[in-house]
C-alpha positions as CSV (number, residue, x, y, z in Angstrom):
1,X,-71.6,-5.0,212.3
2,X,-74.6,-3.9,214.6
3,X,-78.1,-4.9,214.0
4,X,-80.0,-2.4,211.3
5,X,-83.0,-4.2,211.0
6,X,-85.8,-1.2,212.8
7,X,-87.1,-3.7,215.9
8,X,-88.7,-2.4,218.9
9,X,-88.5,-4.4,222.1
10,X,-90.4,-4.9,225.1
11,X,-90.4,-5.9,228.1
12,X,-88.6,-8.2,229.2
13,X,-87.1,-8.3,226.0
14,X,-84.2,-5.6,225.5
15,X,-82.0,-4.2,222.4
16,X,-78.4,-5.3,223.1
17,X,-75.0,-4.5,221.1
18,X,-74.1,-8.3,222.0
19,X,-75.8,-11.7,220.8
20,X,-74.2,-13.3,223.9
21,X,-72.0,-15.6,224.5
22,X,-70.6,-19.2,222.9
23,X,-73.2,-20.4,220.6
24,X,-75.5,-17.5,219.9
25,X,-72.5,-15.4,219.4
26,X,-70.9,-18.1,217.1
27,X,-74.3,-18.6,214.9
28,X,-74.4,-14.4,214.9
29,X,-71.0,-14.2,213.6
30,X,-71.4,-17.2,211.1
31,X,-74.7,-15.2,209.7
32,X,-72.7,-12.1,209.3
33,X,-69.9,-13.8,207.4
34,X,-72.3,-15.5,205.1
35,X,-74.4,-11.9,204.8
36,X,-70.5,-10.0,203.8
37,X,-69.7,-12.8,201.0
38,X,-72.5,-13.0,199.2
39,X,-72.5,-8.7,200.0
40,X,-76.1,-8.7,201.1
41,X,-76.8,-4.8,201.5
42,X,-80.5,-5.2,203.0
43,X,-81.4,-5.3,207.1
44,X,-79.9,-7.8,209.9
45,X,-81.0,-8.2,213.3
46,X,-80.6,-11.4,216.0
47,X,-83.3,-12.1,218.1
48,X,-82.1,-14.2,221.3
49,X,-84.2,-16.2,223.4
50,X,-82.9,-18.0,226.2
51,X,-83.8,-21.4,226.5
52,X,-85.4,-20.9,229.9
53,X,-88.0,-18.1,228.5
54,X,-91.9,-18.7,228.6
55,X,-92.1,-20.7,225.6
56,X,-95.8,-19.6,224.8
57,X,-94.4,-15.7,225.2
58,X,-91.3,-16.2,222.7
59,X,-93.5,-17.4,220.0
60,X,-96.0,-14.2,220.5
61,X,-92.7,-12.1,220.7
62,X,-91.4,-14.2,217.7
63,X,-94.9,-13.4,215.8
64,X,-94.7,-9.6,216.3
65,X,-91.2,-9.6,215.3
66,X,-91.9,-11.7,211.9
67,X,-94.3,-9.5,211.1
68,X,-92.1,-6.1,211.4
69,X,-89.8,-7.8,209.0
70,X,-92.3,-8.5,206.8
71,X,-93.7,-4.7,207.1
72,X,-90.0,-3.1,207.1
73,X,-89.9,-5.5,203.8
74,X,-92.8,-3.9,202.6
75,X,-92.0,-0.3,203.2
76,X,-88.4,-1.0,201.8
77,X,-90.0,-1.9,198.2
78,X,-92.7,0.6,198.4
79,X,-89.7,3.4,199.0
80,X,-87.7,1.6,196.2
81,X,-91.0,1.8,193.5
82,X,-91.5,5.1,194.5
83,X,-87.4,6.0,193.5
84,X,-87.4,4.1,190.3
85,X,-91.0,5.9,189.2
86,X,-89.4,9.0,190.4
87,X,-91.9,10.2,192.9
């Protein structure tokens, strides 16, 4: 199942199609399992950061990404209102 969740990245962050190996790729897979069984229809996305990154950089990267789930949240419920009020 690839990532839907609408994330932009930036350098020296990059959109992949994999989460890596061993553990990330395990904790992706475990997420996706538990998102299928309890059939979860809304957005997914992994963010990796490897444990050698600029700690101070991953939390601002972490921040921006936060906060386009939040907004991508948002818009997702406005767009829902909007269908159930018919406009």
């Amino acid at each position: 199942m690839p990532a839907t969740m609408p994330l932009s990245a930036t350098r020296p962050a990059a959109k992949s199609i994999n989460a890596g190996d061993y553990v990330c790729n395990f904790s992706m897979y475990v997420m996706l399992e538990e998102l299928e069984r309890q059939e979860h229809h809304g957005g997914f996305a992994f963010v990796h950061i490897p444990f050698d990154h600029d700690l101070q950089a991953a939390c601002r990267y972490i921040d921006r990404v936060v906060g386009d789930c939040f907004d991508w949240a948002d818009k997702l419920e406005r767009d829902r209102d909007a269908r159930r009020s018919g406009g």
